[in-house]
N, C-alpha and C positions, 0 to 999 in steps of 0.2 A: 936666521929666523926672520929677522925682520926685512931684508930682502924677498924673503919667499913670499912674505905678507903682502908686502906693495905688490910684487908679480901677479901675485893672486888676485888683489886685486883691479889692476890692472886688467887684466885677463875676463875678469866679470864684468865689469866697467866698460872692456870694446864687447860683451860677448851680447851686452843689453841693450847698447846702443845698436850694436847692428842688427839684433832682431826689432825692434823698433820700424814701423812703415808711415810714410804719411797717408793719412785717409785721401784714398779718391774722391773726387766730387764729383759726381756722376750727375749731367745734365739730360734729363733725356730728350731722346729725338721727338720730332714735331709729332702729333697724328692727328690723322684727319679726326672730325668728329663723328658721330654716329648719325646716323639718320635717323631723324626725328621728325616730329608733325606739332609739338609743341609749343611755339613760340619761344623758342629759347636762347634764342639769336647766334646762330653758330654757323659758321660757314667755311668750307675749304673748298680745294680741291688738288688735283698731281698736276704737277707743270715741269714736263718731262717726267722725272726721275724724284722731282721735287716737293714734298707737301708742301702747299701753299693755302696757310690763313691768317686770320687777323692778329696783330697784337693788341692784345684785351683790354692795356693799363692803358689807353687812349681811345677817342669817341674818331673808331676807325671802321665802324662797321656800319651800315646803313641799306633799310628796302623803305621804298618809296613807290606809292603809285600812285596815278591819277586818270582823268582823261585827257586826250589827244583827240579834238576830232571826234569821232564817233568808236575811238578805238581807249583800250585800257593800256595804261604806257607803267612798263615795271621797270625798275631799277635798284640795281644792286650792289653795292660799293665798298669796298673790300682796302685798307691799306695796312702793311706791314711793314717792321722792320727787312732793309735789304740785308741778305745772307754774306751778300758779295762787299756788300762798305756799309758799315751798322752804324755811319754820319749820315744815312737818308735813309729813305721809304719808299717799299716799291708801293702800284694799286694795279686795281682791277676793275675795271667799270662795266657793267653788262647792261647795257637799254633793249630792251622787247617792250616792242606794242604789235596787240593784238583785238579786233576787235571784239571775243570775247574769251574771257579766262577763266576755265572752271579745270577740276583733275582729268587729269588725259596728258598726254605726250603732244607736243609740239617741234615741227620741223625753226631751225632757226637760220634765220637766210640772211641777205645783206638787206634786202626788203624791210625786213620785221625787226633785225637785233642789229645792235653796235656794240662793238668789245674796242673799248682803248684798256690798254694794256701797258704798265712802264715796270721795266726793271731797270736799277744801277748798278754798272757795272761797279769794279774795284778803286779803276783809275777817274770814277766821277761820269764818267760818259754813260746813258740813256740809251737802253733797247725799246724802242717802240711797237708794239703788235697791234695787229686789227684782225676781227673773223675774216679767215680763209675756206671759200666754200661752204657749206653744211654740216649745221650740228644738230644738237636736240635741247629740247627741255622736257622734263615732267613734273607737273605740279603734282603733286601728291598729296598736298591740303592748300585750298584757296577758299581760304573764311574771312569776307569782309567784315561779316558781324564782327567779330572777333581780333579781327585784324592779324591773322595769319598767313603767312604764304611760307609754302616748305616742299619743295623738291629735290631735283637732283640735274643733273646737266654735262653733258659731252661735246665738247668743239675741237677745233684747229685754229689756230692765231699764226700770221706771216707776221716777222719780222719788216717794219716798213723799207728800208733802206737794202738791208742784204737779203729780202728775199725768203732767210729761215722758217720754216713749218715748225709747228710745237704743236704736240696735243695737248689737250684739258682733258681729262677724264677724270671720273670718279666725284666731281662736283656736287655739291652738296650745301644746301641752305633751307637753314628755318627760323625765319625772321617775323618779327613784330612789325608790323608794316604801317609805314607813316605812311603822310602824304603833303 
């Protein structure tokens, strides 16, 4: 009898532990933000296959404009944690000047915009990108009063070194604009 007991118990004792799971922690994927017009300071965009935005718990996000000249010089400045070695931070730098900024679509050239672009690799080494050919911008709110600027934006970035094409698509910012 008292054998049967231990077995038995035994027997409940692996039957409990093995239904037993460890909770998953489920991290979720990135996603872009939504497009918005409120100054709410968010910004992404795809870099490839990739959502690319800021990390929030650091002062990594920034629109800034002023004058240049007779022209309005915007800028927008984006850094994140790297995917590829989470010991650095990629960015994004977008400069457009244009001599006037109001909502509309804008072509963006080598003329008018500057894109430096760094991602880290795994092994510590640096991909460099700049605009390759023509992109676009569209402001979709440009309120000095208020200080908002909020569009959206599609380009191509080469790789400096090898040559690489990447697209940007789906871009996206609605930012509180300093200067």
């Amino acid at each position: 009898m008292k054998k049967s007991c231990i077995l038995i118990l035994i027997s409940f004792s692996l039957l409990i532990l093995s239904s037993c799971k460890k909770k998953e922690i489920v991290v979720p994927e990135p996603t872009l933000p939504e497009i918005t017009q409120s100054g709410l300071n968010t910004f992404g965009f795809m870099f490839k296959n990739e959502v690319w935005t800021p990390n929030l718990l650091f002062l990594t996000l920034s629109a800034n404009y002023g004058m240049e000249g007779d022209a309005v010089k915007l800028n927008l400045f984006c850094r994140r944690k790297s995917p590829q070695n989470q010991n650095t931070s990629d960015f994004f730098n977008l400069k457009y000047t244009n001599p006037d900024i109001s909502t509309g679509t804008y072509e963006l050239n080598e003329q008018n915009c500057k894109i430096d672009l760094e991602t880290i690799l795994a092994d510590n080494h640096a991909k460099e990108y700049s605009l390759y050919g023509k992109g676009s911008i569209t402001f979709i709110r440009w309120d000095l009063k208020n200080r908002i600027g909020a569009g959206t934006f599609t380009l191509t970035v080469r790789e400096k070194t090898t040559g690489e094409t990447v697209a940007i698509t789906q871009g996206r910012f609605d930012m509180v604009l300093g200067n």
